[in-house]
HTML snippet that shows the backbone in 3Dmol.js (N, CA, C, O; Angstrom):
<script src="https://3Dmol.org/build/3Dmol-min.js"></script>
<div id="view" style="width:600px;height:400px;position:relative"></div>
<script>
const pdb = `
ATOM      1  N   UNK A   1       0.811  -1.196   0.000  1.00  0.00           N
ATOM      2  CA  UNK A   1       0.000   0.000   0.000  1.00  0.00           C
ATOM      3  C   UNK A   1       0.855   1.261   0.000  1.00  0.00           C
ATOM      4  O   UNK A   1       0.481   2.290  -0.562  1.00  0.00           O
ATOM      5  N   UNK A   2       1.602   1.190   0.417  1.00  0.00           N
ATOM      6  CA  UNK A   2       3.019   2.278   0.866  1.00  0.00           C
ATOM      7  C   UNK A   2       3.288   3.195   0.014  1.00  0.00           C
ATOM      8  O   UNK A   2       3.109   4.411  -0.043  1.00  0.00           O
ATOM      9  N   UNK A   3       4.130   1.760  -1.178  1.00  0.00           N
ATOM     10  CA  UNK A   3       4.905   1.886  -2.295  1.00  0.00           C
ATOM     11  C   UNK A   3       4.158   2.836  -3.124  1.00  0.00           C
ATOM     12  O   UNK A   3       4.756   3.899  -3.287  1.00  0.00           O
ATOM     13  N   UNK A   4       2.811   2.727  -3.793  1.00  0.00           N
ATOM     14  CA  UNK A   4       2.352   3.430  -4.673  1.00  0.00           C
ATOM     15  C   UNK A   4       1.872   4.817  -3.814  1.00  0.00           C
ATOM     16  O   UNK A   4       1.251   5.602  -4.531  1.00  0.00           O
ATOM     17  N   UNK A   5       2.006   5.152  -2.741  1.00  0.00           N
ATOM     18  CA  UNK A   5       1.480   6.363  -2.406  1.00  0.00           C
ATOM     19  C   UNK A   5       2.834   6.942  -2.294  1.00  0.00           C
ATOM     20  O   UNK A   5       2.632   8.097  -2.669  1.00  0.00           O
ATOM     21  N   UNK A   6       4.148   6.847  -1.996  1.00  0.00           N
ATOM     22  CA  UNK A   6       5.437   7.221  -1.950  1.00  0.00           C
ATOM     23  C   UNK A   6       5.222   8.023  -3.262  1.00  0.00           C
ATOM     24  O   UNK A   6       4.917   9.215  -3.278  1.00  0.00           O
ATOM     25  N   UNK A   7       5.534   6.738  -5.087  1.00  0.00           N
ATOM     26  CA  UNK A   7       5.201   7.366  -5.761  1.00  0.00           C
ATOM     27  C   UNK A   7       4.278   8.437  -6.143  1.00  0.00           C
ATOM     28  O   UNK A   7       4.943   9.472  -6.111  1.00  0.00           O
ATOM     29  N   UNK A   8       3.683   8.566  -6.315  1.00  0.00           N
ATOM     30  CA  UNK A   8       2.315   9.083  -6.355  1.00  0.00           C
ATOM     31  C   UNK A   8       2.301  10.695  -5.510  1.00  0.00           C
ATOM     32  O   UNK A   8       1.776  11.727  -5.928  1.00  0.00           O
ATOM     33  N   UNK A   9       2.873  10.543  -4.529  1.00  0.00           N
ATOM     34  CA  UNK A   9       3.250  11.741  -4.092  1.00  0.00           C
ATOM     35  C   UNK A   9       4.352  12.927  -4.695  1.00  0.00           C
ATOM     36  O   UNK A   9       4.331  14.124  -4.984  1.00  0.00           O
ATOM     37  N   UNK A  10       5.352  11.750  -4.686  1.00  0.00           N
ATOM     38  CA  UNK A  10       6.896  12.590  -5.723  1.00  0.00           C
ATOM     39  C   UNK A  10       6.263  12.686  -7.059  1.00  0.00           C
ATOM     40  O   UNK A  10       6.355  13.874  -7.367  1.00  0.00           O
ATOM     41  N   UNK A  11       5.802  12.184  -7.794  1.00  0.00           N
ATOM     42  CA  UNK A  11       5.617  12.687  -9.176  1.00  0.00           C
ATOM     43  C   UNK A  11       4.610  13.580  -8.832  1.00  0.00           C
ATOM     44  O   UNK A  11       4.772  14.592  -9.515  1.00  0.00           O
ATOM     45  N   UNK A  12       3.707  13.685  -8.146  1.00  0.00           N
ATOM     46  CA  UNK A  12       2.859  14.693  -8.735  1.00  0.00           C
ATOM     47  C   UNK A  12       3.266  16.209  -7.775  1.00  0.00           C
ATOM     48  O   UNK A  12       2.898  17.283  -8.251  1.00  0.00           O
ATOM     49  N   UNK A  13       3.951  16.195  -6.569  1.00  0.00           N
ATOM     50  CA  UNK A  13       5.091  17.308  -6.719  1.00  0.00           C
ATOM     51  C   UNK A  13       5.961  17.928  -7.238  1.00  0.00           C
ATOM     52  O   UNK A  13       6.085  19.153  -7.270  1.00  0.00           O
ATOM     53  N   UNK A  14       6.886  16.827  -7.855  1.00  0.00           N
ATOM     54  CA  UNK A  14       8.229  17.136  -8.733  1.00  0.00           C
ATOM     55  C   UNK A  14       7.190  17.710 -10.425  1.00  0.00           C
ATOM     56  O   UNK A  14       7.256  18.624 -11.248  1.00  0.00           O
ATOM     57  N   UNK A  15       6.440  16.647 -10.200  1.00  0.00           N
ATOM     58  CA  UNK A  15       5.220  17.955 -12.279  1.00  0.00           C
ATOM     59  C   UNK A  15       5.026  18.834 -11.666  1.00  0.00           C
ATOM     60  O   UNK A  15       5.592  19.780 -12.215  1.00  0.00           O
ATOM     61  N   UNK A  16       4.232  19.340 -10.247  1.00  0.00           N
ATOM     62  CA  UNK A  16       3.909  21.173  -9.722  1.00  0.00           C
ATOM     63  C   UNK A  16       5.136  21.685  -9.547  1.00  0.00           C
ATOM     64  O   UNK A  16       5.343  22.892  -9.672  1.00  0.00           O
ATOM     65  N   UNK A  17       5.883  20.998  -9.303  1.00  0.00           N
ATOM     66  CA  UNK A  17       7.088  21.933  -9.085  1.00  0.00           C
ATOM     67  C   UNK A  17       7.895  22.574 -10.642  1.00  0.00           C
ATOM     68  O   UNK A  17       8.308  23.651 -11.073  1.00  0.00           O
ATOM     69  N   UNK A  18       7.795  21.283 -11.047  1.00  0.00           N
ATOM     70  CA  UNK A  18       8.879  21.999 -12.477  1.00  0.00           C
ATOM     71  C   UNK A  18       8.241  22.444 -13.298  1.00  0.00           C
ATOM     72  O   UNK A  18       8.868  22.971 -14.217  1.00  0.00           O
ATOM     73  N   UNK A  19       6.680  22.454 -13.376  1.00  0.00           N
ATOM     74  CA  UNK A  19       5.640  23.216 -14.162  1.00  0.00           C
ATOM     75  C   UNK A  19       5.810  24.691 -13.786  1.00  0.00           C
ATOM     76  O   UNK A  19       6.094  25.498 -14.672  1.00  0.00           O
ATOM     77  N   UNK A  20       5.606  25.191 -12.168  1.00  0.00           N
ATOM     78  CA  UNK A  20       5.998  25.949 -11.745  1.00  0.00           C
ATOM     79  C   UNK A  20       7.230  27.037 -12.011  1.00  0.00           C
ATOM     80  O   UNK A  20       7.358  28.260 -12.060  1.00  0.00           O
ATOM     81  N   UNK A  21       8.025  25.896 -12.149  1.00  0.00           N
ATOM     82  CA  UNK A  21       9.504  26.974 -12.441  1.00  0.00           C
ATOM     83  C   UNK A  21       9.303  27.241 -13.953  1.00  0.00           C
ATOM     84  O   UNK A  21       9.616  28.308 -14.479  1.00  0.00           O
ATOM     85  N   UNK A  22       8.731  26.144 -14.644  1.00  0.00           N
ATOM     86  CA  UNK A  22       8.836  26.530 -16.397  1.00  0.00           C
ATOM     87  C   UNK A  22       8.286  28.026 -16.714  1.00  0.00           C
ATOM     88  O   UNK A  22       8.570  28.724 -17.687  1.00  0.00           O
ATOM     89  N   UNK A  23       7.098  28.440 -15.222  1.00  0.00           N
ATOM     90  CA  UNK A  23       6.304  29.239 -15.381  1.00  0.00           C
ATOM     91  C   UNK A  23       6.507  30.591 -14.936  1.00  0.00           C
ATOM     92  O   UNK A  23       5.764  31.568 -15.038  1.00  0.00           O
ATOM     93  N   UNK A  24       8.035  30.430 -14.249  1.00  0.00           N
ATOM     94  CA  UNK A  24       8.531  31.055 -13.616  1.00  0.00           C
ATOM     95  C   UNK A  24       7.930  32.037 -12.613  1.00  0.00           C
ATOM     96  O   UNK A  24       7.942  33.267 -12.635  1.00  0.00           O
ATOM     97  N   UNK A  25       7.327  31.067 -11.602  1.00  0.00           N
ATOM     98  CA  UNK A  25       6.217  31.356 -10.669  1.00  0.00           C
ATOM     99  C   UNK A  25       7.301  31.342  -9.781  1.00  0.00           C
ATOM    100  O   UNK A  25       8.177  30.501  -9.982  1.00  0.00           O
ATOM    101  N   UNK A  26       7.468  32.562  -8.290  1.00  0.00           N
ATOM    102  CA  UNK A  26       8.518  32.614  -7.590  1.00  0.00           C
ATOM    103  C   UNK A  26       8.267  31.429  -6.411  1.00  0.00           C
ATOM    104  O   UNK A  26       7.226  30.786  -6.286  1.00  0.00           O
ATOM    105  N   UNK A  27       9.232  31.328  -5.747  1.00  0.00           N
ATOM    106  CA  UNK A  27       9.374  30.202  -4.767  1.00  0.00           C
ATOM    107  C   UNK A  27       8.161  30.318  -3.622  1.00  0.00           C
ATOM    108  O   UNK A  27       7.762  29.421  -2.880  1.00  0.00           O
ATOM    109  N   UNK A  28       7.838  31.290  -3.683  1.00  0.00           N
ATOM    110  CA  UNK A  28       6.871  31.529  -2.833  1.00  0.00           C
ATOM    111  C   UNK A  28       5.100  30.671  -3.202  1.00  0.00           C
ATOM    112  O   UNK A  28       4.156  30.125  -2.631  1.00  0.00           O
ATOM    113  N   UNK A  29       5.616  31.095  -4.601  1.00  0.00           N
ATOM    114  CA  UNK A  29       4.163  30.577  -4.542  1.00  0.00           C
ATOM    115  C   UNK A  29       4.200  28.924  -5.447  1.00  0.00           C
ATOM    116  O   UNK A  29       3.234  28.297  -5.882  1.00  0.00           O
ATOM    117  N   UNK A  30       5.303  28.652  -5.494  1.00  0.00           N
ATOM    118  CA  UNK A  30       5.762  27.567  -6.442  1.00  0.00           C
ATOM    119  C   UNK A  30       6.029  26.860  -5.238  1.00  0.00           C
ATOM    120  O   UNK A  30       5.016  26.167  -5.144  1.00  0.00           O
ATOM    121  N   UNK A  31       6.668  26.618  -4.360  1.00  0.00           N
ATOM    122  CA  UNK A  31       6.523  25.254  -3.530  1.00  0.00           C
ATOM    123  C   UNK A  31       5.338  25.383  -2.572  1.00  0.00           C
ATOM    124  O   UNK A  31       4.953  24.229  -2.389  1.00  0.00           O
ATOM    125  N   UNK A  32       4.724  26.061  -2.009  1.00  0.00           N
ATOM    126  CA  UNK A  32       3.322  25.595  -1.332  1.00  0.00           C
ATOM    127  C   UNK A  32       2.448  25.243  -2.342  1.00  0.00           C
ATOM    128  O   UNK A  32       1.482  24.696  -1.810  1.00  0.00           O
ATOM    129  N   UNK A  33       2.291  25.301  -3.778  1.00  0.00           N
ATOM    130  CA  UNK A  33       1.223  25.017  -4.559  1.00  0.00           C
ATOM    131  C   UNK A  33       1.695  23.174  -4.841  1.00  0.00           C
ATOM    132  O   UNK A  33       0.910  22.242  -4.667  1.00  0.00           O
ATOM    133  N   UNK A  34       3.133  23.036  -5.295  1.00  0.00           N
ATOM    134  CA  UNK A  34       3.418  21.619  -5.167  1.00  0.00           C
ATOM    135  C   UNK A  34       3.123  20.807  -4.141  1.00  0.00           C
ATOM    136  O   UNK A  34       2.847  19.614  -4.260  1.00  0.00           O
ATOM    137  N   UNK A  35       3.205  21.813  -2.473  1.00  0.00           N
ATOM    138  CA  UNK A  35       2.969  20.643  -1.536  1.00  0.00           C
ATOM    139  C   UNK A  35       1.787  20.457  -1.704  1.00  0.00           C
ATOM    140  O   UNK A  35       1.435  19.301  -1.935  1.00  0.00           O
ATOM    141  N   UNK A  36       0.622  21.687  -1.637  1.00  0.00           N
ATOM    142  CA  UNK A  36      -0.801  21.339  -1.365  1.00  0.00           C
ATOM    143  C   UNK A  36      -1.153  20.153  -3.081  1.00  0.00           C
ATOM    144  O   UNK A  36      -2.129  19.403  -3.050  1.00  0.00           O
ATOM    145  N   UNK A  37      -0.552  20.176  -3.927  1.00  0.00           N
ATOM    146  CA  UNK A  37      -0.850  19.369  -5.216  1.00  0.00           C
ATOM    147  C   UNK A  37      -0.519  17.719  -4.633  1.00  0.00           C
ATOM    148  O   UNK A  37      -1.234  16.740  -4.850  1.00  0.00           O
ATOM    149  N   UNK A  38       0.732  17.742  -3.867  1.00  0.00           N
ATOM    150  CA  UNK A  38       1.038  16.367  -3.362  1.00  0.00           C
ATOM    151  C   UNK A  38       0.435  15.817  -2.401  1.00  0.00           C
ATOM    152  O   UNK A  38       0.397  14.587  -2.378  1.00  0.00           O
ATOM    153  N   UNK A  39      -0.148  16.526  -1.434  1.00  0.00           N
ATOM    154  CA  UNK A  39      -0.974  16.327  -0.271  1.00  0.00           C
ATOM    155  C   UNK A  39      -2.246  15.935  -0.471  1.00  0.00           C
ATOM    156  O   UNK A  39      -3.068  16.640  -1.056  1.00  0.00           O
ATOM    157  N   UNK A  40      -2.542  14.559   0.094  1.00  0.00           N
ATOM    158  CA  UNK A  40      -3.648  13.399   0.615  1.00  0.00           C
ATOM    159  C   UNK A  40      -4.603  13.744   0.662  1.00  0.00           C
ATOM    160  O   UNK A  40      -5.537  13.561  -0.119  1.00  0.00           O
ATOM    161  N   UNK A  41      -4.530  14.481   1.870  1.00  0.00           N
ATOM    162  CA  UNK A  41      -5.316  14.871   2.811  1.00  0.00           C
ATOM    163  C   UNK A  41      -5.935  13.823   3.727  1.00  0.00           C
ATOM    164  O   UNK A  41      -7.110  13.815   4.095  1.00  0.00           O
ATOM    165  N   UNK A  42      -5.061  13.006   4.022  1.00  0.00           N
ATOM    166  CA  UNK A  42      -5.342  11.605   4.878  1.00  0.00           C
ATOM    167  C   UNK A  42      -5.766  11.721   5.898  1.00  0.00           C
ATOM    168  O   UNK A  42      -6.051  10.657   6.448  1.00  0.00           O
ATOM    169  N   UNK A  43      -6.030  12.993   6.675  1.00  0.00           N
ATOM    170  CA  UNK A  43      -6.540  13.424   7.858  1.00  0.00           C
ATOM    171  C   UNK A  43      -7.733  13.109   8.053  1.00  0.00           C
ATOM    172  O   UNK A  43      -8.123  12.545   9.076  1.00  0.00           O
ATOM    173  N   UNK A  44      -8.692  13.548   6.771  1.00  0.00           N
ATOM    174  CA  UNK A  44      -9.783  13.623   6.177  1.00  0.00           C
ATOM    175  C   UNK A  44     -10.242  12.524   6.199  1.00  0.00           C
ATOM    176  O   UNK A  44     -11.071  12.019   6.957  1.00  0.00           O
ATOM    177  N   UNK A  45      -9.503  11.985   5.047  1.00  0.00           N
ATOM    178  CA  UNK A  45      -9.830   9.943   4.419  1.00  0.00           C
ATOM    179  C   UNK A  45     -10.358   9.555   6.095  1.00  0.00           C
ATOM    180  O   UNK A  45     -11.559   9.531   6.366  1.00  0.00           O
ATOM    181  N   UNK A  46      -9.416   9.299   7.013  1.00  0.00           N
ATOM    182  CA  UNK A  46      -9.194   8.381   8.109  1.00  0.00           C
ATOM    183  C   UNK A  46     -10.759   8.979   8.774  1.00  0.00           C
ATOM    184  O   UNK A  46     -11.641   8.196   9.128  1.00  0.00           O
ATOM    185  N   UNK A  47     -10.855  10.023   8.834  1.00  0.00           N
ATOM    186  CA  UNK A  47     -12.290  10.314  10.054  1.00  0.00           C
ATOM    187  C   UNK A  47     -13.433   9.693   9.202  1.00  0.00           C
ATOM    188  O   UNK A  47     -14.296   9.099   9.848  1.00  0.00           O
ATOM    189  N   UNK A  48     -13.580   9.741   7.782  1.00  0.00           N
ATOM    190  CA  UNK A  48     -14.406   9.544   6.804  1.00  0.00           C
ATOM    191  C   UNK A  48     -14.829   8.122   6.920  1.00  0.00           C
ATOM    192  O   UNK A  48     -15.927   7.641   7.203  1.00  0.00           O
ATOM    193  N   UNK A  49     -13.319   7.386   6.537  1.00  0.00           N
ATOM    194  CA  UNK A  49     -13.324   5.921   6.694  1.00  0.00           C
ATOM    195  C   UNK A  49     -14.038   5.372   7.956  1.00  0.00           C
ATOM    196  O   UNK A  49     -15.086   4.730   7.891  1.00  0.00           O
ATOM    197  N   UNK A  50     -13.404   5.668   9.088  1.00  0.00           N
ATOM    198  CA  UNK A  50     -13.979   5.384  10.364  1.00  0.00           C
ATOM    199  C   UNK A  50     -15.752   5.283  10.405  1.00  0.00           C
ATOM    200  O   UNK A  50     -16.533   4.411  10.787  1.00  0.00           O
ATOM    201  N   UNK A  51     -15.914   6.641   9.806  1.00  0.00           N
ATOM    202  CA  UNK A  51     -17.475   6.988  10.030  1.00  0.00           C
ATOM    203  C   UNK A  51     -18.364   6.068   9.268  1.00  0.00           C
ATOM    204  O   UNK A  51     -19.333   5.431   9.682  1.00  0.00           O
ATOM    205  N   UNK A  52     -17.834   6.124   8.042  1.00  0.00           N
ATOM    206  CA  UNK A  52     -18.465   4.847   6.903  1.00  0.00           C
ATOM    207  C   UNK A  52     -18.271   3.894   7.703  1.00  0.00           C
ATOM    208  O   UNK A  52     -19.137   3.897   8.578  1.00  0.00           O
ATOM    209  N   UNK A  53     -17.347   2.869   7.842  1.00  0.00           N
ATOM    210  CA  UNK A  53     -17.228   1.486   6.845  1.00  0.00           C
ATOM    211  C   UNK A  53     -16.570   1.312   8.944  1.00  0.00           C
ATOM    212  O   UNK A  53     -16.684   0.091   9.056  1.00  0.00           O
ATOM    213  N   UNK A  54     -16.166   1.698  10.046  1.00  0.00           N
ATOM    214  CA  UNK A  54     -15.884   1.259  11.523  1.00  0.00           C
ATOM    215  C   UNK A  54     -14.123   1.061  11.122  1.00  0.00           C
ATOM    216  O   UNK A  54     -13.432   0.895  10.117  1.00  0.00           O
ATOM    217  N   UNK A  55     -13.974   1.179  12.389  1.00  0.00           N
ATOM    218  CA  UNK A  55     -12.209   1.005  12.339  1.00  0.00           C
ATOM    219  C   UNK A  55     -11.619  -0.130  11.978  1.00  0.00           C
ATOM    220  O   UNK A  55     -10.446  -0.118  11.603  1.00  0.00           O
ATOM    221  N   UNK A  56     -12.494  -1.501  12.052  1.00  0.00           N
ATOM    222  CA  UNK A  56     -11.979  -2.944  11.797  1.00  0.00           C
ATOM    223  C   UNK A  56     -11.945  -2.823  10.150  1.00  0.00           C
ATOM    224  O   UNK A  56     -11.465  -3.760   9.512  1.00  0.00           O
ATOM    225  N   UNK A  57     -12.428  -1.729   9.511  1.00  0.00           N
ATOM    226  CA  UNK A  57     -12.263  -2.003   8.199  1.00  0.00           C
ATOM    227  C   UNK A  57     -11.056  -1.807   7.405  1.00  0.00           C
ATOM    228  O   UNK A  57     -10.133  -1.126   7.852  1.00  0.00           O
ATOM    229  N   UNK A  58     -10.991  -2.455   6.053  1.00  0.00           N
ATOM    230  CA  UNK A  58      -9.453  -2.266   5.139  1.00  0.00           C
ATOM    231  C   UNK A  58      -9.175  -0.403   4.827  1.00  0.00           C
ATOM    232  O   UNK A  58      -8.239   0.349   4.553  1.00  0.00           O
ATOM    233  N   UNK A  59     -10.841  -0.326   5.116  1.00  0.00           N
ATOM    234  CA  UNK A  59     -10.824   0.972   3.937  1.00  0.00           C
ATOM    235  C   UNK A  59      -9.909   2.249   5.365  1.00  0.00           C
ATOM    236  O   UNK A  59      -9.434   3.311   4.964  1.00  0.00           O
ATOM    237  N   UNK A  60      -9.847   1.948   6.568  1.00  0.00           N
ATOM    238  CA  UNK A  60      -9.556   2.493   7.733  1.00  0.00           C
ATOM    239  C   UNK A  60      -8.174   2.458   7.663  1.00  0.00           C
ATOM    240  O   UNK A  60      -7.449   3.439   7.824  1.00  0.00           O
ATOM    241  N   UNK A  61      -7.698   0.988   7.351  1.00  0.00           N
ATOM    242  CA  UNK A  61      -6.136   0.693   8.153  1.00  0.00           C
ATOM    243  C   UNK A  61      -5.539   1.594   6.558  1.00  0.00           C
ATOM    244  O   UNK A  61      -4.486   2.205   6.740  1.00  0.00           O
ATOM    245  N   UNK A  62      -6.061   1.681   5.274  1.00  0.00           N
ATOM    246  CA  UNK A  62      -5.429   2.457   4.218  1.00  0.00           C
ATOM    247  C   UNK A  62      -5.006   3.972   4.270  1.00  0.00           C
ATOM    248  O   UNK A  62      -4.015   4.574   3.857  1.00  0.00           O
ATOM    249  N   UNK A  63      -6.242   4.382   4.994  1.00  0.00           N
ATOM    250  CA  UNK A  63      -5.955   6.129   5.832  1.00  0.00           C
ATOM    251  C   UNK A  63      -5.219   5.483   6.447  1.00  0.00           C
ATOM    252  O   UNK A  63      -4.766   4.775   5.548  1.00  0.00           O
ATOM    253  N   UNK A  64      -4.810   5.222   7.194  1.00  0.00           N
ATOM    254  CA  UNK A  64      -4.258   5.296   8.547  1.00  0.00           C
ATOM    255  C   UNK A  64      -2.552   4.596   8.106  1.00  0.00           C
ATOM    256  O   UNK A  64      -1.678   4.528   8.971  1.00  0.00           O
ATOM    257  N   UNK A  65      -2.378   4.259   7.065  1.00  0.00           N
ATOM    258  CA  UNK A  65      -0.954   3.455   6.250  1.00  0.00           C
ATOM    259  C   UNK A  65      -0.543   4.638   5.718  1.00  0.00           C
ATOM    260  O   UNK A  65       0.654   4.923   5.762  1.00  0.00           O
ATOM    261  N   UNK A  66      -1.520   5.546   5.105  1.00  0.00           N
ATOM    262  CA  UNK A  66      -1.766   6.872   4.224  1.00  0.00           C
ATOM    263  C   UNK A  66      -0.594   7.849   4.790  1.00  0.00           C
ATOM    264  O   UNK A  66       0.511   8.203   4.377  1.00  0.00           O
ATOM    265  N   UNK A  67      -1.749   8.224   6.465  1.00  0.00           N
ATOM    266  CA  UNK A  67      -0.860   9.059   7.132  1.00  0.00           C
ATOM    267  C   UNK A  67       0.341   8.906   7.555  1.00  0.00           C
ATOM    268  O   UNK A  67       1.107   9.865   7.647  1.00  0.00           O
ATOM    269  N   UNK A  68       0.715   7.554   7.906  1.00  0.00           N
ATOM    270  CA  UNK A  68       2.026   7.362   8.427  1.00  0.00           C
ATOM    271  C   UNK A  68       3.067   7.187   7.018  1.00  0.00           C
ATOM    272  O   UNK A  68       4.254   7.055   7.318  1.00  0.00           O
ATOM    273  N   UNK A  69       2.758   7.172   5.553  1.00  0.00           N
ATOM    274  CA  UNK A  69       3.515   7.403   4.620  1.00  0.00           C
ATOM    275  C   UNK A  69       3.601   8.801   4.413  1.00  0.00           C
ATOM    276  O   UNK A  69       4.714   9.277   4.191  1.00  0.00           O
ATOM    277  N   UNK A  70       2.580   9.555   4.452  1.00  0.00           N
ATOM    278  CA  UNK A  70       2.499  10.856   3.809  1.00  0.00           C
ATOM    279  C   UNK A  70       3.634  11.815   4.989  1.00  0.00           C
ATOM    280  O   UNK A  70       4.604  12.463   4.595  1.00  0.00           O
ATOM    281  N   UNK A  71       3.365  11.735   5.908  1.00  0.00           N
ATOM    282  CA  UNK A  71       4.205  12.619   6.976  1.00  0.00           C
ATOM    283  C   UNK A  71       6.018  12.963   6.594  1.00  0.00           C
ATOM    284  O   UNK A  71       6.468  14.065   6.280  1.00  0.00           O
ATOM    285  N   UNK A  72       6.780  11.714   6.734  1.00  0.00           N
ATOM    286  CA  UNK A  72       7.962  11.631   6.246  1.00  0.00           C
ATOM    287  C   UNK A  72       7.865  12.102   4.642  1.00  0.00           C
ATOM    288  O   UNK A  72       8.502  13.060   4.205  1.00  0.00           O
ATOM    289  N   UNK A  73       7.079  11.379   3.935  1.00  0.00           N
ATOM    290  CA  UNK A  73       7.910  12.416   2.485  1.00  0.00           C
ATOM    291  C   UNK A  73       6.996  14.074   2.178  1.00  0.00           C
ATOM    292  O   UNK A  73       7.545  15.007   1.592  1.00  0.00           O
ATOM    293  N   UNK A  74       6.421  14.100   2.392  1.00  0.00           N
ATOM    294  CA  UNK A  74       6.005  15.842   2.891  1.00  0.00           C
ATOM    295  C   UNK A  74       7.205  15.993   3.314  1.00  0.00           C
ATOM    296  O   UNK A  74       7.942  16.407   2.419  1.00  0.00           O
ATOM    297  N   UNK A  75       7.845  15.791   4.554  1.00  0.00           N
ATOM    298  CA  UNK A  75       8.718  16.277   5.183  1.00  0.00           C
ATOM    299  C   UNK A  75      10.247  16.714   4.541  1.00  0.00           C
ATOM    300  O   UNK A  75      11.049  17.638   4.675  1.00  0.00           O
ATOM    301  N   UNK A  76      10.107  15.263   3.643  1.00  0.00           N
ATOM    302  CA  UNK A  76      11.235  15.482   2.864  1.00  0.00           C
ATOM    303  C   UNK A  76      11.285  16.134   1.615  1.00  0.00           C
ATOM    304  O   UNK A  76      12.333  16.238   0.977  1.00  0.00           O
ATOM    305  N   UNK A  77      10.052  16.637   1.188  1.00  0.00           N
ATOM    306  CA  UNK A  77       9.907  17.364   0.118  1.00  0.00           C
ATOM    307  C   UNK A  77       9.976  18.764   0.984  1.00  0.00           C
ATOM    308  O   UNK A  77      10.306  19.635   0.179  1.00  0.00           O
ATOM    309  N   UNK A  78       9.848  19.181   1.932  1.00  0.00           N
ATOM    310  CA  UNK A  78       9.881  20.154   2.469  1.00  0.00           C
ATOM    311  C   UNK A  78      11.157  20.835   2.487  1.00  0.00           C
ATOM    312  O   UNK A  78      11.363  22.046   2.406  1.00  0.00           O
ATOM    313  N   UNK A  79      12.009  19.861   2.609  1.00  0.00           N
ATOM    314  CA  UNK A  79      13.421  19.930   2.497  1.00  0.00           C
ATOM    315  C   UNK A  79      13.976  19.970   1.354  1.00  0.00           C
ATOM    316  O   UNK A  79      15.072  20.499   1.164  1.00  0.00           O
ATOM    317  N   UNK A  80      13.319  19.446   0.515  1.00  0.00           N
ATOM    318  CA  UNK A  80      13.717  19.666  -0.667  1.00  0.00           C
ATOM    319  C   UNK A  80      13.516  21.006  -1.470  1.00  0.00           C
ATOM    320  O   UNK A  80      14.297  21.418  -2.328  1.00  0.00           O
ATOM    321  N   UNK A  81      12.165  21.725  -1.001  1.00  0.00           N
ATOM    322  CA  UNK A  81      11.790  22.728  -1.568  1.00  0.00           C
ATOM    323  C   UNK A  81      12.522  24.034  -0.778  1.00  0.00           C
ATOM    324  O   UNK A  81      12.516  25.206  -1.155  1.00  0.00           O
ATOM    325  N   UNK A  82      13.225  23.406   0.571  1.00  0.00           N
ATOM    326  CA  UNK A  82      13.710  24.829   1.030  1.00  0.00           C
ATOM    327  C   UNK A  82      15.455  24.396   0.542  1.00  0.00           C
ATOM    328  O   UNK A  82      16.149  24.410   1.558  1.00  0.00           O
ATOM    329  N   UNK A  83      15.997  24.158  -0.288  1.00  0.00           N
ATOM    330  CA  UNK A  83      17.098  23.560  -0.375  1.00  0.00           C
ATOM    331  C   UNK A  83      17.230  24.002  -1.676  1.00  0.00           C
ATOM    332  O   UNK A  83      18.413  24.140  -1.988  1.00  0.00           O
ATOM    333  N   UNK A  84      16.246  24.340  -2.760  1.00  0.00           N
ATOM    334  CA  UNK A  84      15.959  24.920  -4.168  1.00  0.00           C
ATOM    335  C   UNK A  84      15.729  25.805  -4.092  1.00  0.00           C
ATOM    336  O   UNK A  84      15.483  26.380  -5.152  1.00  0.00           O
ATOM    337  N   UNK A  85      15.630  26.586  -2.827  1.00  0.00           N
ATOM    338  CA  UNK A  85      14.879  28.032  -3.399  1.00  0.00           C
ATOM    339  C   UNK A  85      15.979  28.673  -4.261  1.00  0.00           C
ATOM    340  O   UNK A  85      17.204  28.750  -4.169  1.00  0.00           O
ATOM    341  N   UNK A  86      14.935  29.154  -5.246  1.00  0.00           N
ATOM    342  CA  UNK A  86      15.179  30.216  -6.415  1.00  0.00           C
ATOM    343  C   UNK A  86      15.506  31.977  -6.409  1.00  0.00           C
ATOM    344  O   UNK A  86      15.661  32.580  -7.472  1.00  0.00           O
TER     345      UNK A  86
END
`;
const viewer = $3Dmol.createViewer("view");
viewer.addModel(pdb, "pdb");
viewer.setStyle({}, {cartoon: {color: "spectrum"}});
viewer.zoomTo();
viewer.render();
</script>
């Protein structure tokens, strides 16, 4: 479950991001638009899931795999985007 949300995150940051620069949109507004483009919003999923479908469900433990993938590479794209500034 991990693996494809890892991906899935970096590509569709690294396209807002270098779309961004093609567009020569300043850093300011070029890496918060990539994070919010890469971002889940698994916060969301997980209360949603719960409410639907109860915590014993698959559709629960996937938020909840979600958030604990999404945290670290946010983080590290965070780093990445303050490490490029333009």
């Amino acid at each position: 479950m991990a693996v494809p949300l890892i991906i899935q995150t970096y590509f569709i940051f690294f396209a807002t991001w270098f779309a961004g620069k093609r567009l020569k949109l300043s850093h300011q507004v070029c890496a918060p638009a990539a994070m919010i483009g890469a971002s889940n919003f698994f916060e969301l999923s997980v209360a949603v899931a719960i409410g639907l479908f109860g915590l014993d469900s698959p559709a629960a433990l996937v938020c909840v795999v979600g958030v604990l993938v999404e945290v670290p590479v946010m983080l590290s794209l965070v780093n990445y985007a303050n490490r490029k500034r333009y």
